[in-house]
ZAKOLZA-679260 format. One record per residue (C-alpha): x, y, z; chain. Coordinates in Angstrom, 3 decimals, decimal comma, m for minus. Layout:
residues N
(atom (X; Y; Z); A),
...
This chain:
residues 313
(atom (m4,419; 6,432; 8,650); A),
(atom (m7,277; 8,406; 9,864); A),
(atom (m8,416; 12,025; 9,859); A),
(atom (m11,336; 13,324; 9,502); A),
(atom (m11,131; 14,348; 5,431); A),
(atom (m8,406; 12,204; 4,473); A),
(atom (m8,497; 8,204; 4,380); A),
(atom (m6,556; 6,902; 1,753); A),
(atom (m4,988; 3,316; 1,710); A),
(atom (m1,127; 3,730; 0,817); A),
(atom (m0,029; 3,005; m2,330); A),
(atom (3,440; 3,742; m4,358); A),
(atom (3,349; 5,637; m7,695); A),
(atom (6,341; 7,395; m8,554); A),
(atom (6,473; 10,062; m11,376); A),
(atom (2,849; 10,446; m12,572); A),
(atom (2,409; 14,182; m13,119); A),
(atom (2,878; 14,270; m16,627); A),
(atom (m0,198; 12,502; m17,194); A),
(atom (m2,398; 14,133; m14,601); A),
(atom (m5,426; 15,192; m16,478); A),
(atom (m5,993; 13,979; m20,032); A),
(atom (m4,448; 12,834; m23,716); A),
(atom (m1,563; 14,539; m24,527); A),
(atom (0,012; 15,260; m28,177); A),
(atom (3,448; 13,925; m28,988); A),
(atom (5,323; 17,264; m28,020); A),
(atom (3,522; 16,994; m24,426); A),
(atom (4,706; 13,631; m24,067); A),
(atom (8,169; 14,628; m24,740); A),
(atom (7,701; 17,682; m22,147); A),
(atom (6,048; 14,929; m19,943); A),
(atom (8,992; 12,582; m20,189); A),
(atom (11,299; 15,535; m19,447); A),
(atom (9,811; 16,367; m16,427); A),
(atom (9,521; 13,370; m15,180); A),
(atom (13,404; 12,492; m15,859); A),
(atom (14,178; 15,823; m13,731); A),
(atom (12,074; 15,105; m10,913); A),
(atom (13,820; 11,359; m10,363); A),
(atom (17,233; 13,054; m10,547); A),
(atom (16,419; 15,213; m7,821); A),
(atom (14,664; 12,363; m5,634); A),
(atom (17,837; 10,713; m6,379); A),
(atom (20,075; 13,267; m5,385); A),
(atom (18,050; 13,749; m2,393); A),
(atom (18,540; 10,190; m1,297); A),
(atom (22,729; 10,323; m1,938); A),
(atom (22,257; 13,722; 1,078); A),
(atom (20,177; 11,247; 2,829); A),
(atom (23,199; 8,657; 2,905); A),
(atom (24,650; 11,255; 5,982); A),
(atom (22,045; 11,992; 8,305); A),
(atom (21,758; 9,354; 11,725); A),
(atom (17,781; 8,722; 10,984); A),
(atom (18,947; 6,668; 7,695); A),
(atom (22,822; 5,546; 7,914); A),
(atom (20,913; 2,482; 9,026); A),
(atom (18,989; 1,680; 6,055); A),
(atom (20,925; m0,183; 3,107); A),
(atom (21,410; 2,296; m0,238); A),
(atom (18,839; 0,312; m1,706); A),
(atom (16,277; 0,703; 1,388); A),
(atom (16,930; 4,371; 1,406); A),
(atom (16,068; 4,399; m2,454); A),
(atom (13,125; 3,003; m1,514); A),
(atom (11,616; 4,421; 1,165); A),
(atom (12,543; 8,113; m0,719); A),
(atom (10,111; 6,821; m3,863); A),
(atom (7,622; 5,099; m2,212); A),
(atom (7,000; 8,495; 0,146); A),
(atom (7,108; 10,875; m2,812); A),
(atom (4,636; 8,474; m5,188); A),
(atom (2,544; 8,425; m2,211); A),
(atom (2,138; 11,796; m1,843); A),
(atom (2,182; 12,653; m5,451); A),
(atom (m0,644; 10,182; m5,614); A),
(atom (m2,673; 11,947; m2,923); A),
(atom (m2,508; 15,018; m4,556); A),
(atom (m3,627; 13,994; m7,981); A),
(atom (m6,784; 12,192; m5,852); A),
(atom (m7,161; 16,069; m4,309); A),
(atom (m7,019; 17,372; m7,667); A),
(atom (m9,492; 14,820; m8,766); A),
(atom (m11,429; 16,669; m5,950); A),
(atom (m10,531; 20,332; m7,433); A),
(atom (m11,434; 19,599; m10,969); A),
(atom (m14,843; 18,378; m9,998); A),
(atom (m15,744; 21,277; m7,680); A),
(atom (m14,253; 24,132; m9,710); A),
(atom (m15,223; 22,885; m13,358); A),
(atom (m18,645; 21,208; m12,133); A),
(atom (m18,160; 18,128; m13,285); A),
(atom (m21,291; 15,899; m12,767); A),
(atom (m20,322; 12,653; m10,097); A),
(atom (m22,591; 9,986; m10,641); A),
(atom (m21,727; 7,773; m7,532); A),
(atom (m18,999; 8,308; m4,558); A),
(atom (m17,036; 11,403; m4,712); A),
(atom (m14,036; 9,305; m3,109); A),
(atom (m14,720; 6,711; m5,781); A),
(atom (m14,644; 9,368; m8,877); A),
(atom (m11,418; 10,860; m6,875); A),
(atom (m9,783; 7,402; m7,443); A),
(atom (m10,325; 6,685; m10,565); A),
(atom (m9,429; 10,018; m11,503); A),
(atom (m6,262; 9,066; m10,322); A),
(atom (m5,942; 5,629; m11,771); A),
(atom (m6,522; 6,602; m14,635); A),
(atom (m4,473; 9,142; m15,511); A),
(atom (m1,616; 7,387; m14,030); A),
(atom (m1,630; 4,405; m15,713); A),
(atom (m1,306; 6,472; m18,929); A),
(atom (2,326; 6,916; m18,076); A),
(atom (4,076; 4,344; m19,764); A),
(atom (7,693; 2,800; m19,703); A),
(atom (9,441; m0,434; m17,887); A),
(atom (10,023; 1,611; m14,825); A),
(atom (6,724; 3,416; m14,152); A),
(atom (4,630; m0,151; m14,535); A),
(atom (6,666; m1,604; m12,067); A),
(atom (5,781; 1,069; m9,581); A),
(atom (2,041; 0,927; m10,225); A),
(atom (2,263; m2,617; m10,057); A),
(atom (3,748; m2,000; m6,987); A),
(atom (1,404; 0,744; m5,816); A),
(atom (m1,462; m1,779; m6,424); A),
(atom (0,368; m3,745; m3,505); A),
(atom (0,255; m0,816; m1,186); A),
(atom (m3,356; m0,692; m0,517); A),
(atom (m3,334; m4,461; 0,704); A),
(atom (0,299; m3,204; 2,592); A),
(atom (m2,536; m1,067; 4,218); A),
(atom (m5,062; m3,183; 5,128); A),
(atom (m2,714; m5,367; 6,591); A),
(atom (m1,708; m2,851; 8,719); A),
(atom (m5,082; m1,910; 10,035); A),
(atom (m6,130; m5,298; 10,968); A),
(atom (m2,654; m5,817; 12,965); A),
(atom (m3,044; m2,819; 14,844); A),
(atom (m6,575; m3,322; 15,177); A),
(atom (m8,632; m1,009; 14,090); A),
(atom (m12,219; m1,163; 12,901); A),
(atom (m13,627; m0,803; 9,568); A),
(atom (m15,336; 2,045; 9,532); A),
(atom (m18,424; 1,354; 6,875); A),
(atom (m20,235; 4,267; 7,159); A),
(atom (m16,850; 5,953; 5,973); A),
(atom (m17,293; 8,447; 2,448); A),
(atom (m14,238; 6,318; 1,005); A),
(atom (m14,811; 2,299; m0,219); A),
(atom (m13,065; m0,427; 2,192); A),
(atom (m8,993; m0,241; 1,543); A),
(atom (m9,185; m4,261; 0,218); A),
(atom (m12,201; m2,508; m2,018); A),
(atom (m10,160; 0,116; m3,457); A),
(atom (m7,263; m2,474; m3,516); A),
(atom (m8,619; m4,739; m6,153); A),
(atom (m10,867; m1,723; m8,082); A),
(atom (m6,966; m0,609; m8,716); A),
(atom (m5,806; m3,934; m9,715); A),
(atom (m8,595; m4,483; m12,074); A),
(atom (m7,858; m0,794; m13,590); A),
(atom (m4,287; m2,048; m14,582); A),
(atom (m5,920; m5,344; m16,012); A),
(atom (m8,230; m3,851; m18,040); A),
(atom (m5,728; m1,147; m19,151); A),
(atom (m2,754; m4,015; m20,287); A),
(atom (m4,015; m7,616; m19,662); A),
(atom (m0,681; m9,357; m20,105); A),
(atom (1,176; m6,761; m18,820); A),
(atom (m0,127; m6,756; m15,314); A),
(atom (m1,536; m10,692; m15,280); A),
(atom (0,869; m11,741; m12,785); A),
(atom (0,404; m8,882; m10,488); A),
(atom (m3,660; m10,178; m10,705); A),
(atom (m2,885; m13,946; m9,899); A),
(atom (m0,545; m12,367; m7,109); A),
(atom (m3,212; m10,812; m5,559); A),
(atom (m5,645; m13,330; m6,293); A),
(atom (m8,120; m11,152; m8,454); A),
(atom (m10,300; m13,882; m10,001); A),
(atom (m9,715; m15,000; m13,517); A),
(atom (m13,410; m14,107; m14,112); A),
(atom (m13,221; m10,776; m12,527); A),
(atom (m10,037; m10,196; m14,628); A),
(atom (m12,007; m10,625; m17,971); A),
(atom (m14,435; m7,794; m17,345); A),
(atom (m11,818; m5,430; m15,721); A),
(atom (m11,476; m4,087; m19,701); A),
(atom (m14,604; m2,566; m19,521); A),
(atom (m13,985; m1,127; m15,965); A),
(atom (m11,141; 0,773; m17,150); A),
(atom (m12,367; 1,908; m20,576); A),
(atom (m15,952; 3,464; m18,624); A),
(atom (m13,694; 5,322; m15,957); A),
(atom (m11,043; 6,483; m18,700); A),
(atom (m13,409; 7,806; m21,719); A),
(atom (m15,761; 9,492; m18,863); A),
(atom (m12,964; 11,497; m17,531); A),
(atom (m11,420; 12,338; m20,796); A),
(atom (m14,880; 13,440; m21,710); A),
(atom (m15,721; 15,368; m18,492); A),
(atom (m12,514; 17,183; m18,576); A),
(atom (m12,554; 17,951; m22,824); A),
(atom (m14,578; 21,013; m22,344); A),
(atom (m12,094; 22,771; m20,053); A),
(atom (m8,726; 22,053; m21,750); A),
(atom (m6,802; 25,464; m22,145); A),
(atom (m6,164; 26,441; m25,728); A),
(atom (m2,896; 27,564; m26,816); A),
(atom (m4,040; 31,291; m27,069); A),
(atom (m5,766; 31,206; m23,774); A),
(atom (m4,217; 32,823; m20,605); A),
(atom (m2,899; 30,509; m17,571); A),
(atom (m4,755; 31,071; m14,519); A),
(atom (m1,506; 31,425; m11,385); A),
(atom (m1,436; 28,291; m9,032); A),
(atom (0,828; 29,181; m6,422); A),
(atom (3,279; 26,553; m4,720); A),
(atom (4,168; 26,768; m1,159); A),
(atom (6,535; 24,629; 1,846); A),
(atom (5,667; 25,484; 4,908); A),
(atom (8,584; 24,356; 8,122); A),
(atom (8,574; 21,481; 9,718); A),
(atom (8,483; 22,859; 13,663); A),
(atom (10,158; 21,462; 16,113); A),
(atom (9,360; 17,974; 14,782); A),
(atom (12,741; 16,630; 13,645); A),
(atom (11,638; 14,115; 11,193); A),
(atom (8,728; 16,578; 9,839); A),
(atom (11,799; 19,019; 9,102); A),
(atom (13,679; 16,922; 7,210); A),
(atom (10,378; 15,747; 5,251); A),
(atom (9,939; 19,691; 4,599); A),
(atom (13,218; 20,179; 3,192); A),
(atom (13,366; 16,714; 1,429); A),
(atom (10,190; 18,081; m0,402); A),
(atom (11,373; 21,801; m1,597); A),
(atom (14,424; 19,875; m2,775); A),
(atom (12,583; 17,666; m5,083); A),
(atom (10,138; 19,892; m5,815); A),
(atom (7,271; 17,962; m5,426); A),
(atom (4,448; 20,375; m6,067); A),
(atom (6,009; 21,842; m8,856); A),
(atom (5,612; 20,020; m11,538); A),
(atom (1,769; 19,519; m10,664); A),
(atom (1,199; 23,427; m10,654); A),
(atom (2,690; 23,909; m13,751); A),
(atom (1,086; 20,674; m15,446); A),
(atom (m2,454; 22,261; m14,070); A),
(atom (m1,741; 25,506; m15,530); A),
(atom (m0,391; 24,335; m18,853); A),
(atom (m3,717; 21,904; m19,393); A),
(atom (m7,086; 23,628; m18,186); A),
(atom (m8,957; 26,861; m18,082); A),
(atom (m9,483; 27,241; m14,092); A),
(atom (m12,133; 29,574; m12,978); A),
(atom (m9,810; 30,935; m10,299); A),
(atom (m6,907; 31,021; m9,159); A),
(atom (m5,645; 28,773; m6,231); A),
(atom (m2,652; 27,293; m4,144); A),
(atom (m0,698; 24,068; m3,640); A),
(atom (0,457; 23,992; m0,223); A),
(atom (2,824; 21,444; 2,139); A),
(atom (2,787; 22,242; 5,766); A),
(atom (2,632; 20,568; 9,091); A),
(atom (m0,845; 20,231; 10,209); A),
(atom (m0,430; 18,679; 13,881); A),
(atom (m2,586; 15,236; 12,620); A),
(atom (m2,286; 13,186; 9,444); A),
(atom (m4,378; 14,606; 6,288); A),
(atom (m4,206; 15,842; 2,859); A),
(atom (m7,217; 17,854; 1,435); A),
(atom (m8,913; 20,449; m0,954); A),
(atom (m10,720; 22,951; 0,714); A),
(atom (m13,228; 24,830; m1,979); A),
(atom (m13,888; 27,275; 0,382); A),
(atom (m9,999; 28,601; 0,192); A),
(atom (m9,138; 27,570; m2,848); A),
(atom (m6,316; 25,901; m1,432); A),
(atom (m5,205; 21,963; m1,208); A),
(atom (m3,038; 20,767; 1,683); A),
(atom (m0,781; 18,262; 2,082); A),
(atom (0,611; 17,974; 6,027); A),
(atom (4,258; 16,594; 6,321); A),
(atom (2,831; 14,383; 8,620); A),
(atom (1,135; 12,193; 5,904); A),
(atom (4,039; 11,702; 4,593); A),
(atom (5,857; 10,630; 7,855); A),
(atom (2,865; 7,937; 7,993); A),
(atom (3,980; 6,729; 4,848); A),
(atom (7,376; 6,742; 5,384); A),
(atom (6,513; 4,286; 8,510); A),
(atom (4,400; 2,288; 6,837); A),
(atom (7,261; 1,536; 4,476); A),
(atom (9,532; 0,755; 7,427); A),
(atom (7,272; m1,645; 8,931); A),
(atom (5,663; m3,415; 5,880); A),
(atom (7,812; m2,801; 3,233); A),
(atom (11,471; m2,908; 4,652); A),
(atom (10,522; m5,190; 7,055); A),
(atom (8,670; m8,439; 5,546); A),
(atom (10,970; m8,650; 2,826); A),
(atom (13,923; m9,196; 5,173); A),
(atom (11,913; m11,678; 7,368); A),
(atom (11,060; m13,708; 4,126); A),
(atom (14,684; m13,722; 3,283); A),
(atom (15,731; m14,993; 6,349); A),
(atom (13,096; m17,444; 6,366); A),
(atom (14,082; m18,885; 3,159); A),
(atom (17,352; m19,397; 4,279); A),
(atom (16,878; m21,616; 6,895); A),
C-alpha cells in the first residue's frame, strides 16, 4: 500500500478500542468488555446480510467471517496508530525517535492490554499480517523504499512480535518460533515492551479526564461510497458496525483534549488513512479498507486453500 502519508503493513486486530489509551479501573473494564461484545454482534450481523449480496455468495460462511474481521481490525488498528498521531500533536507529548515508530507502539501497546482467548488469537494473528504484507510487496515487486518516515514492514513485523513476547512469554512462544524470532531476541523482548508501555502510560497520565471534568465533542462521520460499488458497500458495512463509534466515545470518556475534532470515513480517490493537525480531523478512505479486504483474498483466503490441497495429495 502506498500513499503519500499512509504506509502501514496490514495486520488483523479485532476489538481493541476499549483499551485505546491507558489503565483502566475495574468498572472501565466491564464498560470495555461491553463494548466490545456489541461491536462483534454487529460485525456479525453484518456478515449474516453479507451472506446475500453476488460479491460474497462465493466465499464459504467461514471466509466471509473472516474477511469481515480482518477488514474492521485493520482499520480499527489504523486509527488507533492515527490517534497515536493525535495524542502526540494535540497533548505535546515529547517523541524521542520516529514518529511512525512512537505511532506503533502506541498501538501495540494498548492493544495487547485487551485480554481474553479470542482477542490473543487475533493479535497473534495480526502479528502475521505484516509478513502477509511483505510478502505481497516483494511478489508484486515493489521496492523498499528506505528513505520512507515508517521502519521496513519485516521491521515493524518482528518489533510487533517481540511486543507480544515480552508482554506474555508463554502465551505467544509459538507464534515467535513460527515466525522465527530468535530465542535470544525473544529473551530481551520483556524489556522492549515494558519501556514502550510505562512511557506511554506516563506520557498520557497528565491528560486523563477527571470525573468532574467536561468532555471535549469528537464528532463521527460516513461519508458515500460514489459510484464505486465495492466502496459503497464498505461505506454502509461501516455505519452498520459502527466502527468509529466506539473510538470517539472511548477518546472523550479518557482525556482532556485541547479542542475539539472529528473522526471521519470517506472515499478519498487513493489509498490512505491520516490525521491532519491542521483540521483537526483524521481520515480514513474506504479505499484502505478495500486494500485490505484484497489483501485478505489473495493471502489470506488463498494460501490456506492451496496448502490444503497440497497436503492432500
Amino acid at each position: 500500500m502506498k500513499s503519500s502519508h499512509f504506509r502501514w503493513p496490514y495486520v488483523a486486530l479485532l476489538l481493541p478500542v476499549a483499551f485505546m489509551f491507558a489503565a483502566q479501573p475495574a468498572f472501565a473494564q466491564q464498560t470495555a468488555a461491553s463494548e466490545a461484545e456489541q461491536l462483534k454482534a454487529r460485525i456479525d450481523a453484518a456478515v449474516q446480510k453479507l451472506g446475500d449480496n453476488p460479491r460474497f455468495k462465493k466465499l464459504s460462511p467461514k471466509d466471509r467471517q473472516g474477511l469481515v474481521e480482518f477488514v474492521a481490525g485493520n482499520m480499527l488498528f489504523v486509527l488507533l496508530h492515527e490517534m497515536g498521531h493525535a495524542a502526540v500533536a494535540e497533548m505535546g507529548i515529547i517523541v524521542l525517535g520516529k514518529d511512525e515508530d512512537a505511532a506503533d507502539s502506541f498501538a501495540a501497546t494498548r492493544l495487547i492490554r485487551l485480554e481474553g482467548n479470542f482477542s490473543d488469537q487475533v493479535v497473534a494473528d495480526s502479528a502475521k499480517g505484516w509478513f502477509m504484507s511483505d510478502r505481497r510487496d516483494k511478489a508484486e515487486g515493489d521496492s523498499v523504499p528506505y528513505y520512507d518516515a515508517h521502519g521496513l514492514d519485516l521491521q515493524r513485523a518482528y518489533q510487533f512480535v517481540c511486543y507480544l513476547v515480552g508482554s506474555d512469554e508463554n502465551k505467544f512462544k509459538s507464534l515467535a518460533d513460527e515466525t522465527k524470532l530468535p530465542p535470544d531476541r525473544q529473551q530481551s523482548c520483556k524489556g522492549d515492551y515494558s519501556k514502550a508501555l510505562n512511557s506511554w502510560d506516563a506520557a498520557l497520565k497528565p491528560h486523563r479526564r477527571a470525573p468532574d471534568q467536561p468532555k471535549i465533542n469528537i464528532d463521527v462521520s460516513y461519508g458515500d461510497g460514489g459510484k464505486d460499488k465495492q466502496l459503497e458497500l464498505i461505506a454502509n458495512v461501516s455505519r452498520e458496525i459502527r466502527l468509529l463509534e466506539p473510538v470517539a466515545q472511548l477518546a472523550a470518556d479518557a482525556f482532556v483534549w485541547p479542542t475539539p475534532f472529528a473522526l471521519e470515513m470517506q472515499s478519498c480517490g487513493f489509498i490512505n488513512a491520516a490525521w491532519v493537525a491542521s483540521t483537526h480531523k483524521l481520515t480514513l478512505c474506504y479505499e484502505l479498507a478495500a486494500d485490505f479486504a484484497d489483501l485478505y483474498r489473495e493471502y489470506g483466503i488463498a494460501p490456506a486453500k492451496s496448502s490444503k490441497k497440497r497436503k492432500s495429495k
